[in-house]
N, C-alpha and C positions, 0 to 999 in steps of 0.2 A: 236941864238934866244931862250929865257927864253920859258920854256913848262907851260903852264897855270897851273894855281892851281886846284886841282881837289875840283868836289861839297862840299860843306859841309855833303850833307848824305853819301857820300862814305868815307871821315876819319871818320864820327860818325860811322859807318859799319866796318871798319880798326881795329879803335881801338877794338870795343867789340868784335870782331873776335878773336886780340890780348890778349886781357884781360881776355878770356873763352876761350878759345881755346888751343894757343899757351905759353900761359905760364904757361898751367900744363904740359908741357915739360921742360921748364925752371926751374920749381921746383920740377922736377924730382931728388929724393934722393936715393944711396944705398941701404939705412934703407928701403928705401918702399916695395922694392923687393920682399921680401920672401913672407908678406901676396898676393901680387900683384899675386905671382906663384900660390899659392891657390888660389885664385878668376879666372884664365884663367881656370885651372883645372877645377873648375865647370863650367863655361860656354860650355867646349867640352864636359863635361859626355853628352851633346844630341845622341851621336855616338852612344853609348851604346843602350838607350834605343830605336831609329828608328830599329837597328838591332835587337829587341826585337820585338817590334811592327811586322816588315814583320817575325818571326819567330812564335807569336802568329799566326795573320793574316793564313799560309799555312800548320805549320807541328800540330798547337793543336785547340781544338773543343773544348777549355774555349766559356762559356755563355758568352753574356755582364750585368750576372749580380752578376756572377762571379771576372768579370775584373772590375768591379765599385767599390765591397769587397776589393779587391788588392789594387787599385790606391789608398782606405782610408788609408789603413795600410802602405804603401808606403809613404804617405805625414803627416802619422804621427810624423814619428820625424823630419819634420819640423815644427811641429804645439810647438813640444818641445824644441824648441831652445832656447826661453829666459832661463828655470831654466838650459838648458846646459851650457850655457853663465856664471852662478853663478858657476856650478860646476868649470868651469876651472878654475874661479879667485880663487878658493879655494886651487888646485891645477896647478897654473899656473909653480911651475918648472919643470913639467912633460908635456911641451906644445906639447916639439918635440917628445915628445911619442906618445902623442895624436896626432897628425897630422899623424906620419908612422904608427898606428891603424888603424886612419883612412883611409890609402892608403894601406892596407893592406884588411879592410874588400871589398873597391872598388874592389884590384885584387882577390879576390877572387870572386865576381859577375862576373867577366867578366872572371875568369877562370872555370866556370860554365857556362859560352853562348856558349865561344869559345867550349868547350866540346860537347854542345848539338848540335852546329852546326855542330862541325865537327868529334864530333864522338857519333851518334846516337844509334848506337848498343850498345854501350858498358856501354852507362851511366844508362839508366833501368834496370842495375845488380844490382845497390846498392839502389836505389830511383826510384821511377815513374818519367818522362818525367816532369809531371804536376810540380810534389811537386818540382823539380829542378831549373823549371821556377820559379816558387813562393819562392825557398829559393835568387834564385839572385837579384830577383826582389825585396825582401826587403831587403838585404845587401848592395846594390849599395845606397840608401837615406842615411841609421846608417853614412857609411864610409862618403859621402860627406857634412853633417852634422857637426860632428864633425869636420872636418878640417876647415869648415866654420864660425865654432866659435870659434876655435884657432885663426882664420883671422883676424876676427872681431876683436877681442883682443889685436891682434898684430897690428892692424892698430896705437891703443892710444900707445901703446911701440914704433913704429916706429920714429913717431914724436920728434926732438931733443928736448934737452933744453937749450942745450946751442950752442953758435956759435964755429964759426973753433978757437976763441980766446979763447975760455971757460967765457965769456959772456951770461948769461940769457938769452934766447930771453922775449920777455914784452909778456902781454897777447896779444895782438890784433895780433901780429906774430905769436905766436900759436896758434890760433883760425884760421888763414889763413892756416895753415898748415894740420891743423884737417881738412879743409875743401877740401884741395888739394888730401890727402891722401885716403877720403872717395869717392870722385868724381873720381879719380884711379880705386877704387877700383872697381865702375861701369861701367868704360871705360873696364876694364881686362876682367868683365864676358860677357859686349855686345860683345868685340874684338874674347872669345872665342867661343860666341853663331855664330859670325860671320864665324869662320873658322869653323865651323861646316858646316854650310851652303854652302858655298863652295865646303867642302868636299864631300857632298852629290849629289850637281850639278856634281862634276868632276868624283867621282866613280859611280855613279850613271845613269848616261846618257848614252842610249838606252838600256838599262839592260829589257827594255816588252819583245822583240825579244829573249832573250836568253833561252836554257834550261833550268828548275827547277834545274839539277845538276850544271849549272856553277852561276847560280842565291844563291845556298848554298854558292859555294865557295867565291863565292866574298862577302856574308855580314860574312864569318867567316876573309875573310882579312880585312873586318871593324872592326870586334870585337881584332882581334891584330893589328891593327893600333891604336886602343883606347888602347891597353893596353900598348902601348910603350910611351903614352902622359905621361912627369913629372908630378908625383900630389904630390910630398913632396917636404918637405925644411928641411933643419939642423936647429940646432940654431945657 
């Protein structure tokens, strides 16, 4: 016996499911990759900065108006990303430099937390406790900045031009691709906001009940789990 046809709103529901959804799977390319890796990269950097937060929060007696000062200077060179965006085009064959710079200036943020976390004595030899928080705190934005408009960049290079035949694609097909690639690119950062999140539920939970000393040791294992996250690519 033939099984009935389903409603009309459920294939009109089918398809745009299909047609938004699932077929930015479908056109999923190689090429898209590498910026795609920098875009996950910044979605996890939250790691980073919560285990900043609870390290402000109990081991330092920053003002909040102190930490207002900081967060400005912090989201500064986001506020600088278009003229960054011209620099690259300027020097775009030094892209893959710019990207391990910038995964460089990251690991060094985070090889300044892991330190403060976990070796407290040792780090006020060279630098006050404070100015250490404050030199990471603004290295960790520089680095993922830059690699994020390397990304950007590479999103418009991603994009083919021609088919597997070596055929032009026409514009309307590249204009589809531009748009496949961009809509990637925001699925990568929610996907790593997403494992972030996660991550904080799983390490995270019943951590009130613990000592202050195992309560250190586990956000300095958050601060090297963040720093074993890929944040570069080759060319």
């Amino acid at each position: 016996m033939a099984s009935a046809p389903a409603p009309g709103w459920v294939t009109a529901v089918r398809k745009r499911f299909d047609r938004n959804f699932l077929a930015l799977g479908r056109e999923m390319r190689l090429s898209y990759l590498p910026p795609l890796m920098v875009y996950v990269a910044a979605g996890i950097s939250g790691l980073t900065a919560i285990v900043g937060t609870f390290y402000v929060k109990e081991r330092l007696g920053l003002s909040a108006e102190f930490l207002a000062g900081l967060a400005f200077w912090a989201g500064l060179p986001w506020a600088l990303k278009v003229p960054l965006g011209h620099l690259v085009d300027l020097i775009w064959r030094w892209k893959a430099t710019m990207v391990f710079a910038g995964a460089g200036l990251i690991a060094a943020s985070i090889a300044v937390m892991i330190g403060l976390l976990g070796h407290p004595e040792s780090m006020p030899k060279m630098l006050s406790v404070e100015a250490w928080y404050v030199f990471a705190t603004l290295l960790a934005p520089i680095g993922y900045v830059v690699q994020d408009v390397v990304a950007d960049a590479m999103t418009v290079e991603a994009v083919p031009r021609v088919d597997e035949s070596g055929r032009p694609y026409d514009e309307a097909a590249r204009k589809s691709m531009h748009t496949t690639m961009q809509t990637l690119g925001r699925v990568a950062i929610i996907g790593g906001l997403a494992l972030v999140a996660l991550g904080n539920v799983f390490l995270f939970h019943g951590t009130d009940a613990l000592p202050k000393e195992r309560k250190a040791a586990l956000r300095n294992t958050r601060a090297l789990f963040d720093s074993n996250c890929p944040s570069t690519l080759t060319e």
